[in-house]
C-alpha positions in Angstrom: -123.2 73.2 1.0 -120.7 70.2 0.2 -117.5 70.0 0.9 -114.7 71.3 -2.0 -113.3 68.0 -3.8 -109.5 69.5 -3.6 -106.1 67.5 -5.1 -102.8 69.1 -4.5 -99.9 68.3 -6.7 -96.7 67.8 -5.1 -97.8 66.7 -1.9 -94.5 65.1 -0.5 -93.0 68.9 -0.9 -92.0 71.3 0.9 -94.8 73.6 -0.1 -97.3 70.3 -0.8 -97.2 69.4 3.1 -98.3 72.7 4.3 -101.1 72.6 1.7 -102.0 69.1 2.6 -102.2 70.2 6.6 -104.1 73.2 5.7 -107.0 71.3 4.3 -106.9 68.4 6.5 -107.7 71.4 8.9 -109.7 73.5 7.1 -113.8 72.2 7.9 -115.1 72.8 4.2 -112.3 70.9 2.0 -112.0 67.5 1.5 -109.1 65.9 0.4 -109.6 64.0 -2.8 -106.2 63.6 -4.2 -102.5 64.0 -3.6 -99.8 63.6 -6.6 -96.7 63.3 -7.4 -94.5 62.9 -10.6 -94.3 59.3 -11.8 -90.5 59.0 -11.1 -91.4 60.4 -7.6 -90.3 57.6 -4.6 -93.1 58.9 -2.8 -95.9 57.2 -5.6 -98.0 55.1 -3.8 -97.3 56.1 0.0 -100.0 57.2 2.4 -100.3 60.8 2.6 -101.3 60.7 6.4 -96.8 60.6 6.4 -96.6 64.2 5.1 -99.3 65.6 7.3 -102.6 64.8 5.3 -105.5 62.3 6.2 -104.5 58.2 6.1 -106.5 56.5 3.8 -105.5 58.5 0.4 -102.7 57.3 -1.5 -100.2 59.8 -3.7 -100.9 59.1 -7.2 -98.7 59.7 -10.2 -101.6 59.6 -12.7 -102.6 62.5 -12.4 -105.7 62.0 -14.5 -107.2 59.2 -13.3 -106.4 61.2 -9.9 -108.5 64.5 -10.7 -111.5 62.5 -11.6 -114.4 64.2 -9.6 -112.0 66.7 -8.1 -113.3 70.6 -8.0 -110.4 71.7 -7.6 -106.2 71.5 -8.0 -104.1 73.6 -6.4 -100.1 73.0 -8.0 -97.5 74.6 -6.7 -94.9 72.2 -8.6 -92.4 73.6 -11.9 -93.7 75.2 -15.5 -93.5 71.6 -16.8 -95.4 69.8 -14.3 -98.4 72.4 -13.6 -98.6 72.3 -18.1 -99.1 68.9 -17.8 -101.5 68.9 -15.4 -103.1 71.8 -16.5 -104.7 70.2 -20.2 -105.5 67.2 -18.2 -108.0 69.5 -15.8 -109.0 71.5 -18.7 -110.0 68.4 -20.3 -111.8 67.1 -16.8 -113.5 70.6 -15.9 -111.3 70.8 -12.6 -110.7 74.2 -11.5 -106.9 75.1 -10.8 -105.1 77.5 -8.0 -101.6 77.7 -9.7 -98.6 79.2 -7.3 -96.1 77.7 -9.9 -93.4 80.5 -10.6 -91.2 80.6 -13.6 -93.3 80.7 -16.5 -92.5 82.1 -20.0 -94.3 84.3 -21.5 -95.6 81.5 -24.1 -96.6 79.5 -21.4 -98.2 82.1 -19.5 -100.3 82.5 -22.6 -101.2 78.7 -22.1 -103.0 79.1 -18.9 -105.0 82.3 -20.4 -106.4 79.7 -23.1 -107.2 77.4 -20.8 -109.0 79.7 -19.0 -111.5 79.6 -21.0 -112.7 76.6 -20.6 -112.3 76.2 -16.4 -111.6 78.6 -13.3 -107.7 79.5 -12.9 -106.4 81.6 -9.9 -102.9 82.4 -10.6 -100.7 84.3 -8.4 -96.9 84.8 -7.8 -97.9 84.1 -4.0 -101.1 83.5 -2.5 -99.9 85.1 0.5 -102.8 87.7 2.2 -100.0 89.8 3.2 -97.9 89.8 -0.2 -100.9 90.9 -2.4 -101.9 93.5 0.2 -98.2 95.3 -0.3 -98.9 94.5 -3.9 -102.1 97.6 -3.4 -99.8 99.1 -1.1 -96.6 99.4 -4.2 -99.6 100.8 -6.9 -99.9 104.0 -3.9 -96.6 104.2 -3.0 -95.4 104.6 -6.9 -97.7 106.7 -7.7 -96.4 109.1 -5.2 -92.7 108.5 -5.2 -93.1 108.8 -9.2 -90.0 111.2 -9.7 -86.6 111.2 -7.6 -86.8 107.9 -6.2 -84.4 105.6 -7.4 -86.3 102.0 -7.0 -84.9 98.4 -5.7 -86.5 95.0 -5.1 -84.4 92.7 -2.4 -85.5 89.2 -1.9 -84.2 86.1 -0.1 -85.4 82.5 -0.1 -83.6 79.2 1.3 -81.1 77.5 -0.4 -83.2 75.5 -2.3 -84.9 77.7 -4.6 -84.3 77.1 -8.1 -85.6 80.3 -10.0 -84.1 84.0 -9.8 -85.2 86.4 -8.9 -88.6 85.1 -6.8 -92.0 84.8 -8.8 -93.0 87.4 -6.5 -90.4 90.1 -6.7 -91.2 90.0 -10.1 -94.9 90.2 -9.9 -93.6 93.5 -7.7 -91.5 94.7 -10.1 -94.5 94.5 -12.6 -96.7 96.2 -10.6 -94.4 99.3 -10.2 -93.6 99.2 -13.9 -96.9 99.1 -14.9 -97.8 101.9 -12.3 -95.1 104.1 -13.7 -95.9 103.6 -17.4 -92.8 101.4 -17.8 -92.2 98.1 -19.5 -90.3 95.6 -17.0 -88.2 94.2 -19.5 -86.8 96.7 -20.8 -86.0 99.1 -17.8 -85.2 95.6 -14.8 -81.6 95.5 -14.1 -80.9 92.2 -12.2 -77.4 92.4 -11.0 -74.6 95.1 -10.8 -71.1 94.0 -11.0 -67.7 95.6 -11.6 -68.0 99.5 -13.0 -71.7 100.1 -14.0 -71.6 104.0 -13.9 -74.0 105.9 -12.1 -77.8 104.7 -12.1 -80.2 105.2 -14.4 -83.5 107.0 -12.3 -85.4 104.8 -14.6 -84.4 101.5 -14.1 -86.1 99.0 -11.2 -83.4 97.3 -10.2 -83.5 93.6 -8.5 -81.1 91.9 -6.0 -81.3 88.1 -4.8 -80.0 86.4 -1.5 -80.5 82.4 -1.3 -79.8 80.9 1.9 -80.4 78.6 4.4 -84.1 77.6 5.3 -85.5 81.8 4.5 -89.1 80.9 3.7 -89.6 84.0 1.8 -88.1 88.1 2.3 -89.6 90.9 0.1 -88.5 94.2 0.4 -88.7 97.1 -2.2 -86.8 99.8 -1.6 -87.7 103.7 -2.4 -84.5 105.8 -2.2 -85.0 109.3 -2.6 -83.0 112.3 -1.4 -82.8 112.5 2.7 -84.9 109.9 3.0 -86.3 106.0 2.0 -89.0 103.7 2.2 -89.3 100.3 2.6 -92.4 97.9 2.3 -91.6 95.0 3.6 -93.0 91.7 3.5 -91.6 88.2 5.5 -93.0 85.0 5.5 -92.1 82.8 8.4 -94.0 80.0 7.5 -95.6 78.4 4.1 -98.5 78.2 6.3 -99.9 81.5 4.9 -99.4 80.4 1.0 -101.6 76.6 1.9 -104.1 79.6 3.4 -104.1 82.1 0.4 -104.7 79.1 -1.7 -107.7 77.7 0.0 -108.9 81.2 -0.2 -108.6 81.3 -4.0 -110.2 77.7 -4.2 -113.1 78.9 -2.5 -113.0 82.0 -4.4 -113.4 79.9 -7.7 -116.2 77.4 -6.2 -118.4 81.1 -6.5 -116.9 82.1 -10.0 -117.1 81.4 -13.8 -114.1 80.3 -15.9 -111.7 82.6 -16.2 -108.4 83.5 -15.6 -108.3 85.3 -11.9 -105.0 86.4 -9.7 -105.0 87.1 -5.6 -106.5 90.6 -6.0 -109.4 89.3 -7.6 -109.5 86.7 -4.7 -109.1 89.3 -2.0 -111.6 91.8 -3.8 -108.3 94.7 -4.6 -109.0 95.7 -7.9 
């Protein structure tokens, strides 16, 4: 079998370096492409500098880039991923999305595309993470009544959405166990007198610091006793290997519009 034709969109990142590594290692990818946005200083630099193979150049056009890819995995902002994500529909390039801090509209954009070519998209790609995601539909089930809830997260400083992608994806999953409606029963920060809590409310709390590559924890508090599922992530190593998995995952599948628990065969 060939070799999967992958491009990964911002590849001078933080998060775009690990993916690039992780295929340079990885014996059935090939690296086809690396981009970056066009005002990016990094256009035009050998991506053998940020851990991928010399010999490929970061792009900024991103569609003569994906020409002849399979696949693009984008782990970038809303705006960016968008904009790629027409230009793939358009070229028949499968997509792996990890790009958090969608709207609801938007989210509604990659469902249409969907249609048309493969989309895996996950608030993390992380094994681990979308095991405790199985793990949160058992334990709420089971903690139903008289268990007050919590989701605790911390990332490094330079985070720029709040709470995580992924504490939110928790948060949904709990909700949606429980019968609940995230937005109307979250509670995302507590200050000054807030009275006592209301047992039906999922509340969230954020921590950004320093170089934290990612802390998950959701809390059950009942009476005498809690439980905590917790997940860390000490390196973006096992996102760039949750992706690759959901790449290969849609090399086998039609077009549609897939998360990590199809990937990892949950559902």
């Amino acid at each position: 079998m060939s070799k999967i034709k992958v491009a990964i969109a911002g590849s001078a990142g933080r998060m775009g370096r690990a993916l690039l590594e992780a295929a340079v290692q990885a014996d059935d990818f090939v690296l086809h492409a690396a981009l970056e946005h066009e005002s990016s200083p990094h256009a035009g630099r050998d991506v053998a500098d940020f851990g991928g193979v010399r010999g490929v150049a970061i792009n900024s056009n991103a569609a003569a880039a994906l020409q002849g890819a399979d696949v693009l995995i984008d782990f970038t902002r809303p705006e960016g991923t968008l904009h790629h994500l027409e230009i793939c529909r358009r070229l028949g390039v499968n997509m792996v999305i990890g790009t958090t801090g969608f709207n609801a509209q938007q989210k509604a954009q990659l469902g249409a595309a969907a249609q048309d070519i493969g989309i895996v998209f996950a608030p993390n790609m992380s094994v681990g993470v979308n095991l405790v995601f199985k793990l949160l539909e058992t334990a709420s089930r089971v903690l139903a009544q008289g268990y007050d809830i919590e989701v605790i997260e911390a990332h490094h400083r330079h985070k720029v959405d709040a709470p995580s992608g992924t504490a939110l994806g928790m948060g949904e999953v709990i909700a949606r166990t429980l019968g609940r409606d995230l937005s109307q029963c979250a509670v995302y920060g507590r200050e000054g007198v807030t009275g006592e809590r209301d047992p039906s409310t999922i509340g969230f709390a954020t921590v950004r610091g320093g170089d934290i590559v990612g802390d998950h924890t959701v809390l059950f508090a009942g009476t005498g006793e809690r439980i905590e599922i917790t997940h860390k992530a000490s390196s973006r190593a096992t996102f760039a290997l949750g992706a690759l998995r959901a790449a290969r995952f849609l090399r086998a599948n039609k077009a549609g519009l897939y998360d990590m628990q199809d990937v990892l065969e949950l559902k």
